[in-house]
C-alpha positions in Angstrom: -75.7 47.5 15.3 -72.7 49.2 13.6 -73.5 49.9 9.7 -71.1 48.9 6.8 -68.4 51.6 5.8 -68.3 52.5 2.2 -64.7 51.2 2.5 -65.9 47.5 3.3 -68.6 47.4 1.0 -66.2 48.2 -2.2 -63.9 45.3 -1.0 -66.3 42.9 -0.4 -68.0 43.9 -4.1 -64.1 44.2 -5.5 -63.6 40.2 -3.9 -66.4 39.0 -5.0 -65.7 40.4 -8.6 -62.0 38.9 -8.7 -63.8 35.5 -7.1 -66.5 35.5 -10.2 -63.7 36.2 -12.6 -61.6 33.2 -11.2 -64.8 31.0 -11.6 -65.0 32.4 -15.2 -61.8 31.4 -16.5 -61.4 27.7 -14.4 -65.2 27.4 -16.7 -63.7 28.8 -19.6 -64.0 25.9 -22.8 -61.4 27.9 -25.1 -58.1 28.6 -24.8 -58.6 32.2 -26.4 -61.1 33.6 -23.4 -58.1 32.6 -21.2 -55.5 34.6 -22.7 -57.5 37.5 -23.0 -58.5 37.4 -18.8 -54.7 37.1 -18.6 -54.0 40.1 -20.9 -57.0 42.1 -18.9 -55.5 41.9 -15.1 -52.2 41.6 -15.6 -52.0 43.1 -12.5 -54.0 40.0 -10.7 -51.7 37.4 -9.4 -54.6 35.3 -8.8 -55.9 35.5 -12.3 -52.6 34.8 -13.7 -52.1 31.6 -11.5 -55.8 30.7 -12.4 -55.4 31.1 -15.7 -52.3 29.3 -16.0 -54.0 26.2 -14.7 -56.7 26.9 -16.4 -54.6 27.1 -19.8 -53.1 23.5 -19.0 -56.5 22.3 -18.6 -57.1 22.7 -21.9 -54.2 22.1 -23.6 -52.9 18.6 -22.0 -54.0 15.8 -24.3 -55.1 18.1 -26.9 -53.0 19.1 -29.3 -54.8 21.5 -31.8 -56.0 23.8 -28.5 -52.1 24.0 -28.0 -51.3 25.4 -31.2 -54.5 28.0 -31.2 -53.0 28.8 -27.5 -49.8 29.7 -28.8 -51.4 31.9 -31.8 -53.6 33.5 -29.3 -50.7 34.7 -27.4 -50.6 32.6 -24.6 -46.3 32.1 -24.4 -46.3 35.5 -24.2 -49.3 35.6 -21.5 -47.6 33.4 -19.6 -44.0 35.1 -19.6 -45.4 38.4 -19.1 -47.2 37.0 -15.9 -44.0 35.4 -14.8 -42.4 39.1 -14.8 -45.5 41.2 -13.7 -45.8 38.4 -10.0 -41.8 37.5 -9.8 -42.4 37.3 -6.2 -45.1 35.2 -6.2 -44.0 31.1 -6.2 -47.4 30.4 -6.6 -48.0 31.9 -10.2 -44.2 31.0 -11.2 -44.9 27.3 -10.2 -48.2 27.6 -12.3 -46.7 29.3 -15.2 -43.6 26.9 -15.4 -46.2 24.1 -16.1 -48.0 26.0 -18.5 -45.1 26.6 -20.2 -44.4 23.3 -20.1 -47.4 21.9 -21.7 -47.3 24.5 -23.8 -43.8 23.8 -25.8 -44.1 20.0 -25.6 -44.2 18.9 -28.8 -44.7 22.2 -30.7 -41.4 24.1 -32.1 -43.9 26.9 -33.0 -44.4 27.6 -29.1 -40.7 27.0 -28.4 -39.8 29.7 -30.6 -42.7 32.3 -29.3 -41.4 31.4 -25.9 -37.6 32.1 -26.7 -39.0 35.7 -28.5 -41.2 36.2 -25.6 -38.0 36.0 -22.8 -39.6 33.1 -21.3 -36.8 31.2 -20.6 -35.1 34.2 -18.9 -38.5 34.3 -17.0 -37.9 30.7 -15.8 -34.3 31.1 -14.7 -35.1 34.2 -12.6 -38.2 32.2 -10.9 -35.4 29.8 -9.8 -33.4 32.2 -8.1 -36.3 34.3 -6.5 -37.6 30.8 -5.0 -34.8 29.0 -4.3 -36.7 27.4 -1.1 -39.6 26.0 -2.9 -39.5 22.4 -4.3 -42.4 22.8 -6.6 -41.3 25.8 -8.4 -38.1 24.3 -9.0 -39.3 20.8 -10.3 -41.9 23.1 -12.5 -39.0 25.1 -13.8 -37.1 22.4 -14.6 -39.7 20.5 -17.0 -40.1 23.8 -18.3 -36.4 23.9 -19.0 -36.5 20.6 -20.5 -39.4 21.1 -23.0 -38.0 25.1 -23.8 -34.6 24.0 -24.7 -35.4 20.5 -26.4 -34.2 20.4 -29.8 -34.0 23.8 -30.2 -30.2 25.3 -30.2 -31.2 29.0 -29.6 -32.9 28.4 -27.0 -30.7 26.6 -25.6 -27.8 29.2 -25.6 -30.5 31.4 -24.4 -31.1 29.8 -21.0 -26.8 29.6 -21.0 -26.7 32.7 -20.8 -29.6 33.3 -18.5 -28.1 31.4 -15.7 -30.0 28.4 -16.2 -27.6 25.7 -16.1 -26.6 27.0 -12.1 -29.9 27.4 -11.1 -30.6 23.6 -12.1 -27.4 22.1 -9.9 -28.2 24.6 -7.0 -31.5 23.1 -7.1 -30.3 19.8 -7.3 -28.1 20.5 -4.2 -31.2 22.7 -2.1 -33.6 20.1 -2.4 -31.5 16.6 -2.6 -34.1 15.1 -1.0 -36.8 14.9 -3.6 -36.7 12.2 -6.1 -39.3 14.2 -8.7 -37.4 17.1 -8.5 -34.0 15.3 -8.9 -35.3 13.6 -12.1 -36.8 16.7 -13.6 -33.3 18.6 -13.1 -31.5 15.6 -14.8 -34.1 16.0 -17.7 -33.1 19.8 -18.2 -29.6 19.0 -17.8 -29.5 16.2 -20.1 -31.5 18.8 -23.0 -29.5 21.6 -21.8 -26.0 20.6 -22.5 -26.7 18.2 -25.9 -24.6 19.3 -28.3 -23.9 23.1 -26.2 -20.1 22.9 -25.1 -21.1 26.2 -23.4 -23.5 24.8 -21.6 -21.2 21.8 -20.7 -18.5 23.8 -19.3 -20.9 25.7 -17.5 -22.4 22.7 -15.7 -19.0 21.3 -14.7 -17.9 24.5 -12.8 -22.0 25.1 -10.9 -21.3 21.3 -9.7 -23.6 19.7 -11.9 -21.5 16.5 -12.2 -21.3 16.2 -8.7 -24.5 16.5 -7.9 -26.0 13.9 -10.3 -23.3 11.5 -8.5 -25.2 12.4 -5.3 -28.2 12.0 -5.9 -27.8 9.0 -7.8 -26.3 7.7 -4.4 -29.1 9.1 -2.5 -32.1 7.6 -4.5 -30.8 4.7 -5.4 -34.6 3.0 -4.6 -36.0 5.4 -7.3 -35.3 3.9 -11.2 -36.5 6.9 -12.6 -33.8 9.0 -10.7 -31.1 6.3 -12.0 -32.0 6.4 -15.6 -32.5 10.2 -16.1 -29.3 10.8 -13.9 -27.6 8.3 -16.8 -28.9 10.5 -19.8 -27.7 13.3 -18.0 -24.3 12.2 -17.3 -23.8 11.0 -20.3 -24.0 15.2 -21.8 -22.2 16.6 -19.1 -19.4 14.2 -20.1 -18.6 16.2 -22.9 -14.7 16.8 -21.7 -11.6 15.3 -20.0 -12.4 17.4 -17.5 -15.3 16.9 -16.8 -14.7 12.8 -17.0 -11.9 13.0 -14.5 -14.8 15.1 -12.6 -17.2 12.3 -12.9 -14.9 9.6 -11.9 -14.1 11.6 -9.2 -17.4 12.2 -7.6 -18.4 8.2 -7.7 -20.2 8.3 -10.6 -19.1 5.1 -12.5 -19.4 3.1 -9.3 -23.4 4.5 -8.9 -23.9 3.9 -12.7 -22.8 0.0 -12.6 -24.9 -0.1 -9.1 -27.4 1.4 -10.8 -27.4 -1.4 -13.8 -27.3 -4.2 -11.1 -30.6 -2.6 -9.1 -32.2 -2.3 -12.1 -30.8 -5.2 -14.8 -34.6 -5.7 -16.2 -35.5 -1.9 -17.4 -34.2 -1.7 -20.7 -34.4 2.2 -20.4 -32.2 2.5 -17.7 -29.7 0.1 -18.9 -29.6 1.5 -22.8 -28.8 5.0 -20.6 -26.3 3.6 -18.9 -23.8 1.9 -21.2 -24.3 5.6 -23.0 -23.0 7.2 -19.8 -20.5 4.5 -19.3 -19.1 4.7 -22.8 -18.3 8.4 -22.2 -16.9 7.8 -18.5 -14.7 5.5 -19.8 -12.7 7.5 -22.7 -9.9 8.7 -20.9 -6.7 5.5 -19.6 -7.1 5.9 -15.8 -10.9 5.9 -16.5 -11.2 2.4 -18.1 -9.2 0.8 -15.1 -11.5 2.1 -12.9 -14.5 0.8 -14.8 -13.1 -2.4 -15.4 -12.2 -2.7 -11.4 -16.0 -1.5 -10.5 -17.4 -4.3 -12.6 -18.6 -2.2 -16.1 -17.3 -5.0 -18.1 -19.4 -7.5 -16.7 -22.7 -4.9 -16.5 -22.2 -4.6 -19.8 -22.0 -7.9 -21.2 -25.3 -9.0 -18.7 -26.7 -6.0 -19.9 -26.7 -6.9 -23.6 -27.6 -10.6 -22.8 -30.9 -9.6 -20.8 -31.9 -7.4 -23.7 -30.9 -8.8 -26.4 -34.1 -7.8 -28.2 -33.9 -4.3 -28.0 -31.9 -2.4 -29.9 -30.8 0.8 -28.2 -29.2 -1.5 -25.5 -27.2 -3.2 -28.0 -26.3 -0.3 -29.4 -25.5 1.4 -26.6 -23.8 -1.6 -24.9 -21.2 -1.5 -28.1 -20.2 1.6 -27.7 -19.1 1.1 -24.2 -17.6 -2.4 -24.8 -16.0 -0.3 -27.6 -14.9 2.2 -25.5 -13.4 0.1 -22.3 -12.1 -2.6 -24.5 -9.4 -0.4 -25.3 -8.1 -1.4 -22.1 -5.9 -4.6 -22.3 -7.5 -6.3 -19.3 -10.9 -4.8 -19.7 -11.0 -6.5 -23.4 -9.7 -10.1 -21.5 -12.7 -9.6 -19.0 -15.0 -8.6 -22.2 -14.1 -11.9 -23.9 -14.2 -13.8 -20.7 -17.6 -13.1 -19.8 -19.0 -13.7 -23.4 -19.1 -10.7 -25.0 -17.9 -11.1 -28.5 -20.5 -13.3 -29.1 -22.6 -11.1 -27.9 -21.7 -8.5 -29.8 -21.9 -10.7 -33.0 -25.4 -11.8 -31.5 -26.4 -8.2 -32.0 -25.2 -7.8 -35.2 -27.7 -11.2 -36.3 -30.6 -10.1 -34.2 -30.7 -6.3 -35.6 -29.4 -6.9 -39.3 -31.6 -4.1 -40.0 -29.8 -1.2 -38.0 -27.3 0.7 -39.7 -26.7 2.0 -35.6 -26.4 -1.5 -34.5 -24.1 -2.2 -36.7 -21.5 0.8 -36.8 -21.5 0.0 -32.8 -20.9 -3.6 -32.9 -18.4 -3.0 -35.8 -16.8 -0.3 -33.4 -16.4 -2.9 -30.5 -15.5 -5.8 -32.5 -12.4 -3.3 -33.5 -11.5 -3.0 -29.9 -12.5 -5.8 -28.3 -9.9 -8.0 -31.4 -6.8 -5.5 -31.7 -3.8 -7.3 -30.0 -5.8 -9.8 -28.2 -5.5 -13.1 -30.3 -8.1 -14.9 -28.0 -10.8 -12.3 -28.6 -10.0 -12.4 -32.6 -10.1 -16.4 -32.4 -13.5 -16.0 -30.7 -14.8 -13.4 -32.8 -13.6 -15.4 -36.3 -15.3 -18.5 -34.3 -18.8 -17.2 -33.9 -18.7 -15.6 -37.3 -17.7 -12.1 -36.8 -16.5 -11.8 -40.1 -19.2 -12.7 -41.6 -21.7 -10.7 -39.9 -19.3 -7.2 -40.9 -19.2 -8.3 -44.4 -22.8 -9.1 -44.2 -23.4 -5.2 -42.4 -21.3 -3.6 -45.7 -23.8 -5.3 -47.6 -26.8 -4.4 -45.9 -25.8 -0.6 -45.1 -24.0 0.2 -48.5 -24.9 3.5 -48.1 -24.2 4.6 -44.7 -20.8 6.0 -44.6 -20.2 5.6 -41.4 -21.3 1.5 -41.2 -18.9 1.5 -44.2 -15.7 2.9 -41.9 -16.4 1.3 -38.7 -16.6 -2.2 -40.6 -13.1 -1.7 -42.7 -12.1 -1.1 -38.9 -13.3 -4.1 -37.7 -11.7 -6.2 -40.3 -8.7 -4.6 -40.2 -7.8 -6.0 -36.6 -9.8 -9.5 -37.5 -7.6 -10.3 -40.4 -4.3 -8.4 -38.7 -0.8 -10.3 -39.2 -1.4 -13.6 -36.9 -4.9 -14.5 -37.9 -4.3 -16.3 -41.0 -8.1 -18.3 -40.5 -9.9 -14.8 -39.9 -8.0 -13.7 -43.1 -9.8 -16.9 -44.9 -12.8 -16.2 -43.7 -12.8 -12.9 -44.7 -11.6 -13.9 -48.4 -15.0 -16.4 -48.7 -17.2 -14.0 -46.7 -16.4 -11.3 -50.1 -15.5 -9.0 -47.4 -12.1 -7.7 -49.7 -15.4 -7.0 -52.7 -17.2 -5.5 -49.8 -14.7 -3.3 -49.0 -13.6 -1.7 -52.5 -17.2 -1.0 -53.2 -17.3 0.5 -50.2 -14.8 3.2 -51.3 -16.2 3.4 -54.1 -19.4 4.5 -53.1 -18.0 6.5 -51.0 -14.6 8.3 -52.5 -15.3 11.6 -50.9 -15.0 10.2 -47.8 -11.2 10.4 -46.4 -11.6 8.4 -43.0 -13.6 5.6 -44.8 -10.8 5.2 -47.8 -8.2 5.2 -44.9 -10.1 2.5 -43.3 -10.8 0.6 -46.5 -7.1 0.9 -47.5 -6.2 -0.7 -44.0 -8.9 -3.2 -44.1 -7.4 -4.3 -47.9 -3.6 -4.1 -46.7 -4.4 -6.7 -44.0 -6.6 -9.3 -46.3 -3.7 -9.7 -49.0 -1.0 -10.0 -46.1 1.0 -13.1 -48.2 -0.1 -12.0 -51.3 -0.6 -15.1 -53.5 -4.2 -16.4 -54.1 -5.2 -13.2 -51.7 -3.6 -10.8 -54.7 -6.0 -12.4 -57.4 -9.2 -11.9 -55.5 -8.2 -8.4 -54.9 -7.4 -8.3 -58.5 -10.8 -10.0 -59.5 -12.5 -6.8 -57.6 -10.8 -4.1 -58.2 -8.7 -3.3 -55.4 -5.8 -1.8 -56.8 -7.4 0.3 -58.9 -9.6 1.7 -55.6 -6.8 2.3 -53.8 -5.2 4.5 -56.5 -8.3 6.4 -56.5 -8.1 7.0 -53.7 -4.9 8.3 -53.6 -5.8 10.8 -56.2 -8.8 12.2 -54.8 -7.3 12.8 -51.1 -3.6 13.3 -52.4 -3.1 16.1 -49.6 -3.9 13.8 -46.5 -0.8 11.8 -45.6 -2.5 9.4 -43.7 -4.8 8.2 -46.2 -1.7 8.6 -48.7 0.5 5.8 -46.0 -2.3 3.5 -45.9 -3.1 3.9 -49.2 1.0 2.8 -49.7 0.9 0.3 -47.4 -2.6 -1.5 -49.1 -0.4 -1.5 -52.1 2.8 -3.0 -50.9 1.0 -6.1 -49.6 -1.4 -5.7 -53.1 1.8 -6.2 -55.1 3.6 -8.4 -53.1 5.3 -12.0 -54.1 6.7 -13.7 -56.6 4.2 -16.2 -58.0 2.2 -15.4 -61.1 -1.0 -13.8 -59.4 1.7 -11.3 -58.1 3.2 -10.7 -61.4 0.0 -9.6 -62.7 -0.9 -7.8 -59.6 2.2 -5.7 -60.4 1.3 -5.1 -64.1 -2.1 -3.9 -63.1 -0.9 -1.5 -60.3 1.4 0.1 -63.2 -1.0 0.4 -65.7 -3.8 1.8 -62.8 -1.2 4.5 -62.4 0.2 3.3 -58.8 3.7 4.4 -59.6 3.1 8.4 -60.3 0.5 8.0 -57.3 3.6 7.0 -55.2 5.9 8.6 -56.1 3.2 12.0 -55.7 2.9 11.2 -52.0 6.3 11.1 -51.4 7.0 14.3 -52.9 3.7 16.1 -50.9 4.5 14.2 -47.5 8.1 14.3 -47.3 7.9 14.6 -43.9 6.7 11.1 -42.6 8.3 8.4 -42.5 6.1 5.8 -42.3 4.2 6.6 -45.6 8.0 7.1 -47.4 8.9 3.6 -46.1 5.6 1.8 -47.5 5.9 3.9 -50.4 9.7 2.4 -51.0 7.9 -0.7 -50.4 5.3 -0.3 -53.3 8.2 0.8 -55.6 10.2 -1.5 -54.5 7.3 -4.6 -55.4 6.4 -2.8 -58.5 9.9 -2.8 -60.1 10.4 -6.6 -59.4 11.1 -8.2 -62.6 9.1 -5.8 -64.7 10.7 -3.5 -67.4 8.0 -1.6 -68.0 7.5 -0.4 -64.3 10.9 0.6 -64.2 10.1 3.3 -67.1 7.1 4.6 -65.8 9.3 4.9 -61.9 12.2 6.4 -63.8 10.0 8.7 -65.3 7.6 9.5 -62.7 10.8 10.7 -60.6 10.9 7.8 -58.4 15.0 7.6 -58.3 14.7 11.3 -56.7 12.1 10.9 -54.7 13.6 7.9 -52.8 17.1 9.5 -52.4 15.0 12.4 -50.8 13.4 10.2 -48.5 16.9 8.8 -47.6 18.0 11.6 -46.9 15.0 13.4 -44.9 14.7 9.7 -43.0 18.8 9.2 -42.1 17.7 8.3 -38.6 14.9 6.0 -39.6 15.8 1.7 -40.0 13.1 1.0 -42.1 13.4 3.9 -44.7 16.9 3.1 -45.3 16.4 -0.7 -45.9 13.2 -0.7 -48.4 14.3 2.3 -49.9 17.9 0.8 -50.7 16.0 -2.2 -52.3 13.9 -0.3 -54.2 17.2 1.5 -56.0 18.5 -1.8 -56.7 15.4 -3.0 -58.5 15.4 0.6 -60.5 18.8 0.8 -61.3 20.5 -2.7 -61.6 21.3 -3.6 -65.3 20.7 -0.3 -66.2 23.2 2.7 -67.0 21.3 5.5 -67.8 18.9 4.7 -64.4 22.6 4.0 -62.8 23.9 7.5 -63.8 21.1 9.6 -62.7 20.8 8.0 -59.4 24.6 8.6 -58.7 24.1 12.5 -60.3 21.2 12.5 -57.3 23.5 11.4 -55.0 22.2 7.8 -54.1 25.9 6.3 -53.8 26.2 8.7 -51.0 23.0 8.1 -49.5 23.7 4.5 -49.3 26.9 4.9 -47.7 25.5 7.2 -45.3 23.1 4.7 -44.5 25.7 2.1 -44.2 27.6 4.2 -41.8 24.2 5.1 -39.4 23.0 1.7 -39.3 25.5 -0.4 -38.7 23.9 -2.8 -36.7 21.2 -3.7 -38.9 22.0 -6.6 -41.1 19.1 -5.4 -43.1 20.3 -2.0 -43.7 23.9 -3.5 -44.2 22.8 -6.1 -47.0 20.7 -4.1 -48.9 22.9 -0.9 -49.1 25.8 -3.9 -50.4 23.7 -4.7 -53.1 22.2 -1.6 -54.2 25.9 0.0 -54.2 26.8 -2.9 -56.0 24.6 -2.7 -59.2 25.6 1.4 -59.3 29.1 1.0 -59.5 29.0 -1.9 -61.8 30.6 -0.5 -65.4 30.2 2.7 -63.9 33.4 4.7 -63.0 31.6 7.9 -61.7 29.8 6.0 -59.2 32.8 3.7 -57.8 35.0 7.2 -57.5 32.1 7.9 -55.5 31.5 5.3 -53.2 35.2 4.8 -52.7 35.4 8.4 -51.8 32.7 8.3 -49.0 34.4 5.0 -47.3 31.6 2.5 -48.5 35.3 0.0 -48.8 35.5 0.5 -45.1 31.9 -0.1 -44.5 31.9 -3.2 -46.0 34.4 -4.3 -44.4 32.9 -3.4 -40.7 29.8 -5.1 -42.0 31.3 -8.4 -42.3 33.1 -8.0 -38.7 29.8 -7.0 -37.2 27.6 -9.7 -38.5 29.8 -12.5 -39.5 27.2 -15.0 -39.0 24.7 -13.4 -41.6 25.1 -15.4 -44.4 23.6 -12.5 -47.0 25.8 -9.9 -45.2 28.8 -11.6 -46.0 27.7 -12.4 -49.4 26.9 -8.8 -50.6 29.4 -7.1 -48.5 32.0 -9.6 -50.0 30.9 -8.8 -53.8 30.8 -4.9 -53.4 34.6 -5.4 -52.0 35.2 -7.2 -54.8 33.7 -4.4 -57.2 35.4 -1.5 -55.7 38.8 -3.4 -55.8 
């Protein structure tokens, strides 16, 4: 018989060594004899793998052993192992779960593992074992845990290449429904709130590969609802919508929410994704035509219960309601009263509520059948009742002043009533002013008010009662450099003010002495550019110096007579300028001279004419500029000389051939003739 060579002898004692260590660390109780085996043979692949398992072992379930792991030096064990065996899958595969167990949960370890180039570590084990499933689903929930919640991290695995290694993952191994959902879970983390990450996604064929896979596990609901989350990040573009649309993906989202119409999960996930697909025109055609309407609506009726559906199912009714015929097949199939079921059910959520205030917004503007529904099931009520609730949230505060903005809007005089017993116009001005910093919730609130006192009347003294003038003026100081708070603002106050019965009168006096004039005339001097505010903002001057002396002063000496020649002038083109700003110089100037003679020293008579000669097809225009020219050259010789000079005798004359059926053309053309001789 042959005897043993030294040679074999040393690596049968050397095996059995490495075998006794193995045993030691699988029976090791602490997570600290582990890390120190690990830091001992770096050199071992088999230790590492071991040890990686064993290190799970001890951490899953127990959360204290994963925070001793971490200050023991395990994420840096385990990333360290992951660069010393690159080539081997099986102590990547083994260290991507550790690393997984070890950063759910614990930012401490998420931040070690960022330090310790973990995440590097993970993206390289993707590429270097691009064959193997397992490594690839482990690196993914490594991924997912690594980059949750934490930004740096997140730009970290950007720039490692992470994002690509996902999708080409995805696309290697589109057969396996774990690994499919895992990448969907990176994806989703990896591109919240990382435009980066996003763009990066869309060009590695992320998008598309979701949209695949959702097609080819369409059995697996786990697949479906992770593929929703993760679509719904990735959508984070127009690009990448038109993407989306493009590779299927709204037709497998809706399938998905009719394979699976009793998980809650999957169907909260959903609408998310939906509402995003659906931002863009051609988009919410091609939802509407795939059936998301009506996924939607059953959506929300199935689970009416939970919130995050509702919430979710808002946002896209919100979102494809924007579409004409998707709002009809909204309201067909029930969903304004759903949406106002919502509202009831979760009184309590300040989400809930921004979102069904949000659709409400939609699903009413310029469809008189939704707002009749809406006003019918007590839409109103439930957004005044939401201000109420969520006086503090901003953001509930806006979307609501949205939503009764198109409730109340010109033709929905019953909505309007509603509203007006509901407290909604008190709701509103505390609103902004609880929230006067905000500039998107006074534009809101200004619109919401502009729409509720549309007739002025009984509306005006409410609005009076709480304060709404004197909000709206506030507001216009405090965001005097944004036009478009600045035209709503105008516009809230030209219906405010508007009338003639007694609530009106006083509705006037109060605008002047809340300082609504200088306000005015301030915006039209800042934002001499836009026509519509410089048309409401004649409007509001124009109200203001109806029948009241003392308005008239405070105008003249606010600069108003300039200010409206200006607009006049910057606005020649523009119908509406022309008409409310010639009334408005009538009401300043008639009766008196000195007001007379500094609007013709402005040059107002030629303004007027100007207008006159631009516009003359608009009775309005034509009437108005009669009368105003009429009070400025009455007793005043300058002026005539004036008008006479820039052919406002012809004008008037045209006037009367061009609309000799208008019986207030013919009367105030006829009197200017008559003044100018």
């Amino acid at each position: 018989m042959l005897g043993e060579s030294a040679t074999g002898s040393a690596n049968y004692e050397l095996l059995g060594q490495c075998e006794a260590e193995l045993k030691a660390i699988e029976a090791a109780g602490d997570v600290v004899s582990v890390v120190a085996a690990m830091r001992g043979r770096e050199g071992s692949a088999g230790v590492q793998e071991t040890a990686c398992w064993a290190l799970i072992n001890l951490i899953i379930n127990y959360g204290e052993n994963k925070t001793r792991a971490g200050i023991a030096g395990a994420v840096e064990a385990v990333a360290a192992a992951m660069r010393a065996h690159v080539g081997s899958a099986g102590v990547q595969e083994a260290a991507c779960s550790a690393l997984t167990n070890l950063n759910f949960d614990n930012k401490g370890n998420s931040s070690r593992a960022g330090a310790a180039g973990a995440i590097e570590a993970v993206a390289v084990a993707m590429r270097a074992h691009a064959e193997s499933a397992g490594v690839q689903e482990a690196a993914c929930k490594a991924l997912t845990h690594l980059t949750f919640g934490d930004a740096e991290n997140k730009t970290r695995a950007g720039i490692a290449g992470a994002v690509e290694a996902v999708a080409a993952a995805m696309r290697a191994h589109v057969g396996s429904a774990h690994l499919q959902e895992a990448a969907f879970s990176a994806l989703t983390n990896l591109n919240f709130d990382n435009k980066g990450n996003s763009s990066r996604a869309g060009a590695a064929g992320a998008i598309e590969a979701v949209a695949v896979a959702m097609r080819v596990h369409a059995e697996s609901a786990g697949v479906q609802e992770a593929a929703c989350c993760a679509l719904k990040n990735l959508i984070s573009s127009d690009e990448s919508e038109i993407r989306a649309v493009a590779a299927g993906a709204l037709e497998a989202v809706v399938a998905a929410m009719r394979a699976y119409a009793r998980s809650a999960g999957l169907q909260e996930a959903a609408c998310r994704a939906l509402a995003n697909l659906s931002v863009n025109d051609e988009n919410e055609i091609r939802a509407g035509v795939v059936g998301a309407v009506e996924a939607v609506a059953e959506a929300m009726g199935a689970h009416a219960e939970t919130a995050g559906v509702q919430e979710a199912a808002c946002y896209a009714l919100g979102n494809l309601s924007v579409n004409k015929e998707n709002s009809t097949r909204a309201g067909n199939v029930g969903a304004v009263e759903s949406v106002v079921g919502a509202m009831r059910t979760h009184a309590g959520s300040a989400c809930v509520q921004e979102a069904a205030c949000c659709a409400l917004k939609n699903l009413s503007v310029n469809d008189g059948k939704n707002k009749t529904r809406a006003g019918n099931v007590g839409a109103v009520e439930a957004v005044v009742t939401a201000m109420r609730m969520h006086a503090e949230g901003a953001s509930v505060q806006k979307a609501a002043c949205c939503a009764l903005f198109n409730l109340t809007s010109a033709n929905a005089e019953t909505n309007r009533t509603r509203a007006q017993n509901a407290g909604a116009m008190k709701a509103a001005v505390a609103a902004m002013r609880k929230h006067t910093r905000n500039k998107y919730l006074q534009e809101a609130g200004c619109r919401a008010l502009r729409n509720m006192n549309i007739g002025g009347g009984k509306h005006n003294v409410r609005a009076g009662n709480v304060g709404a003038v004197e909000a709206v003026v506030a507001a216009m100081r405090t965001h005097a450099r944004d036009a478009s708070v600045q035209a709503r603002a105008c516009g809230a106050l030209r219906n405010l003010t508007n009338g003639v019965a007694e609530a009106d009168k006083e509705s006037r006096t109060r605008a002047g002495d809340a300082g609504a004039i200088e306000a005015t005339v301030a915006a039209m001097r800042a934002h001499t550019a836009y026509a519509d505010l410089q048309e409401r903002a004649c409007g509001v001057l124009r109200n203001l110096t109806t029948s009241s002396v003392q308005n008239e002063i405070r105008a003249a000496n606010a600069g108003a007579i300039e200010a409206i020649v200006t607009a006049m002038s910057v606005h020649a083109d523009c119908v509406l300028v022309q008409e409310t700003a010639s009334i408005a110089i009538r009401n300043l100037t008639s009766g008196n001279v000195k007001y007379t003679t500094r609007a013709g020293t402005l040059g107002a008579v030629e303004a007027l004419v100007e207008a006159m000669r631009r516009h003359t097809d608009s009775p309005g225009v034509q009437s108005s500029a009669c009368v105003a020219l009429y009070f400025l050259t009455e007793d005043n010789a300058e002026n005539k000389t004036r008008a006479l000079h820039e052919g406002a005798k012809g004008l008037a004359k045209a006037a009367l051939k061009t609309h000799p059926n208008n019986k207030r053309v013919v009367h105030e053309a006829r009197d200017l003739l008559t003044q100018l001789g």
